[in-house]
N, C-alpha and C positions, 0 to 999 in steps of 0.2 A: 331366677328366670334365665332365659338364654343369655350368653354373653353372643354381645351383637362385634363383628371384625369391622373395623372401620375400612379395609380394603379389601376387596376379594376377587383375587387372579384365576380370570378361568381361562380354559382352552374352548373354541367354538367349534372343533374339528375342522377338517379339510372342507366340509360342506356344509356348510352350518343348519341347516333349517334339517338336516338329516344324521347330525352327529353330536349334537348339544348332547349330555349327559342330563338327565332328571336334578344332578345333583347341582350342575352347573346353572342349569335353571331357578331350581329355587332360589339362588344365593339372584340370580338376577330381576327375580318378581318382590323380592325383598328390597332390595337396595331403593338409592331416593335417584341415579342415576348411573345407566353403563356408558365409559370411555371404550374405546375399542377401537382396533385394527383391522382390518379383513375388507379386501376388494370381492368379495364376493356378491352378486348382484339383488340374493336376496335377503341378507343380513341384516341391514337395516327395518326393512317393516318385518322381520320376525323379531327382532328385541323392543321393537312401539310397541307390538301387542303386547309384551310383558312391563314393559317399563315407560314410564311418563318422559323421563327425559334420556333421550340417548344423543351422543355426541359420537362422532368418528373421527378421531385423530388424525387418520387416514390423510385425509382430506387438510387438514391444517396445519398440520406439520410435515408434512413431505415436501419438500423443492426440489426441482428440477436442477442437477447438478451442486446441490446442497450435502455436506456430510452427515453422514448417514449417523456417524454419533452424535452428532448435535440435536439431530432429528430424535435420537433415542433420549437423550437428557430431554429435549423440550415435552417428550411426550409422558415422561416419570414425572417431572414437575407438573403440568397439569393435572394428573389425575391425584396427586399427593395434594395439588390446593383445591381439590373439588373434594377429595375428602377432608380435606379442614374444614369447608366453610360448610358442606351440606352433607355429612356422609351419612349412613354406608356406600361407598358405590363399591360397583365393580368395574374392573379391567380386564377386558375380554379381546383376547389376541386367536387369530386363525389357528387352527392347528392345537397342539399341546406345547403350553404355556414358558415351557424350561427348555423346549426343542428346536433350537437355532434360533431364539429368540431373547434378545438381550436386555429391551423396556423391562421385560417384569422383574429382574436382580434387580436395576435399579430403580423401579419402585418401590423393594423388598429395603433397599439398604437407606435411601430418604426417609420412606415412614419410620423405619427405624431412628432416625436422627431427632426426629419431632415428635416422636412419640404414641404414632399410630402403630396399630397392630393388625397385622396381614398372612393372610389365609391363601393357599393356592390350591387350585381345582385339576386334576389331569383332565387334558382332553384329548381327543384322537389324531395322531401326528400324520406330519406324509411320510413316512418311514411305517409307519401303522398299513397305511393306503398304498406305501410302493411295493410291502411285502404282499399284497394278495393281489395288483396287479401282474407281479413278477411270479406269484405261487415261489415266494422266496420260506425256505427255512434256516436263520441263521445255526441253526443247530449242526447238522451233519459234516458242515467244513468250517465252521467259524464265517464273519463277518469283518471285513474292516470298513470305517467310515471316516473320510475325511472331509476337513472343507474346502472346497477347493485351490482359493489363492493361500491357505493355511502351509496347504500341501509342498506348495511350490515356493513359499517362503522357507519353510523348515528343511527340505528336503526330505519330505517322511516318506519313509520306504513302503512301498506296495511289494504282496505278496502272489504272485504269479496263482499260486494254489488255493489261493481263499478268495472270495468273491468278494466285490469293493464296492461302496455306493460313495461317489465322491457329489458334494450336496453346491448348492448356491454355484454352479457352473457358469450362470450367466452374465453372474456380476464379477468374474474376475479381475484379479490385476487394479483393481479400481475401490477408494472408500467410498466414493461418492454414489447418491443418488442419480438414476435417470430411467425417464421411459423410452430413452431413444435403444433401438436394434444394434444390433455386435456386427462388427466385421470380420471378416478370417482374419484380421491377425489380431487380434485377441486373445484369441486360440491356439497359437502357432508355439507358442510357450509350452503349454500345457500337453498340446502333442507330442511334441520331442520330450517331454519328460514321462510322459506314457511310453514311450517307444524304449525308454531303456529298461522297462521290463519288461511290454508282452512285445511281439509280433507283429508289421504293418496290419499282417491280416487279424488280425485278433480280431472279432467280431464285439461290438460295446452297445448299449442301450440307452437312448435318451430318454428319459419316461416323465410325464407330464398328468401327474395327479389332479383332476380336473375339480376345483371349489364347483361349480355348476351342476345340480342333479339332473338335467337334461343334456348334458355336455358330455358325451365320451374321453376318460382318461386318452392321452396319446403315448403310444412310445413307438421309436423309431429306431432302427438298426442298423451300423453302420461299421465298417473297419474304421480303426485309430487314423490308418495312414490316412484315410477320407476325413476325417473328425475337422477341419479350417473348411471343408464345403458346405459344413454341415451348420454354420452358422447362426440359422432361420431357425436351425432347432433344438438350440441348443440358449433360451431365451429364459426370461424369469424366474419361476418356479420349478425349472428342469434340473431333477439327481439324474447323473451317469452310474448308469451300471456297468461294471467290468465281471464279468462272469469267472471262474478259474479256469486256466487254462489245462490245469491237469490234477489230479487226487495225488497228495501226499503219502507213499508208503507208508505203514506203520515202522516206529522205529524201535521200538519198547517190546519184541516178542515175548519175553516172559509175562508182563503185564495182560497182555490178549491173549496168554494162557488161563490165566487167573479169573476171567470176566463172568465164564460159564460154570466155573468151578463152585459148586455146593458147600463145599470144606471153608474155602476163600474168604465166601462171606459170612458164613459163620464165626470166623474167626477175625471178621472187622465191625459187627455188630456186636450189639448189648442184649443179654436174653430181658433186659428189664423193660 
């Protein structure tokens, strides 16, 4: 018969009642109860109709001004002793599952310690949602993505010619938990580290993937050197885009000879 996974990590997408996977589903009409994360407003009565018992994490493990890793331990450990005592369940996080999302490792690496065995589900991330807001193709210039306060701890170099999405914008400088609003200076870091590669005027995008299917996505445009007024919008679940400021010359001429050439690829192909 089937082997049954004693945990099973899904993603709900950005919108849940609009982005569940089929596959995602199943593993949640199966289980005996889904834990989950997701402020999204209609998440909950769409996992009752599938499931008898759903719990939201959300909700019982978040404090106000609380560390956000503690918060992420307390929320692995729950779902690791609810599949002890009654499993299968599932752990269902907003978005896709492994995409700036730190609970599911650490429920991946618990079960592993006691002996449970764990399955993960892809589901539709906001990087999924910010490239067709954006009509982004990481293709034709490349992409870079950071995380925000990662950014400005490392000093990782941004490339003026490739397009950037720098992510979690709103919780800089800070480990902790809050739903309290940012002040400009927050911010005032982060700008002057923008500012040693583009432009005051470089033009930047706030973009705000909306969980809500009655909700319009927001984004917002704004120069860097403005980026400390911009505060208000630059909150929770807000990625910055930094667009290229210019296309990279080709530097490899003999290679961009070769690309069209009929002979070229015959001679880096297999006739098998």
């Amino acid at each position: 018969g089937r082997t049954v996974t004693d945990i099973t990590i899904v993603g709900l997408g950005v919108s849940c009642a609009d982005h569940v996977t089929p596959e995602a589903e199943r593993a949640i009409r199966r289980c005996n109860e889904v834990l989950y994360v997701d402020t999204g407003i209609a998440t909950r009565p769409w996992l009752e109709e599938r499931c008898s018992k759903v719990t939201n994490l959300y909700e019982t493990c978040y404090v106000d001004g609380g560390y956000r890793l503690e918060t992420y331990h307390q929320i692995a450990a729950e779902v690791v002793e609810a599949a002890m005592d009654h499993g299968p369940v599932v752990f269902a996080v907003q978005g896709h599952p492994t995409v700036f999302c730190y609970p599911p490792f650490l429920v991946s690496q618990v079960a592993e310690l006691v002996g449970l065995t764990v399955s993960v589900q892809p589901g539709i991330s906001a990087m999924s949602a910010l490239f067709t807001e954006l009509m982004l193709d990481p293709a034709p210039h490349g992409l870079l993505m950071y995380e925000a306060t990662d950014m400005l701890l490392r000093r990782r170099p941004l490339l003026p010619d490739v397009p950037a999405l720098i992510w979690q914008v709103g919780s800089l400088e800070s480990h902790l938990y809050t739903t309290r609003g940012s002040t400009s200076d927050r911010f005032v870091r982060f700008r002057d580290y923008l500012l040693q590669f583009y432009s005051p005027e470089h033009k930047v995008k706030a973009v705000y993937a909306s969980p809500h299917p009655l909700a319009a996505s927001q984004i917002r445009s704004f120069a860097i050197a403005d980026l400390t007024r911009h505060a208000r919008d630059l909150e929770g679940g807000v990625t910055l885009y930094i667009p290229a400021t210019h296309q990279r010359p080709v530097a490899d001429v003999a290679l961009l000879a070769l690309l069209d050439d009929p002979h070229h690829l015959r001679g880096i192909t297999s006739r098998d």
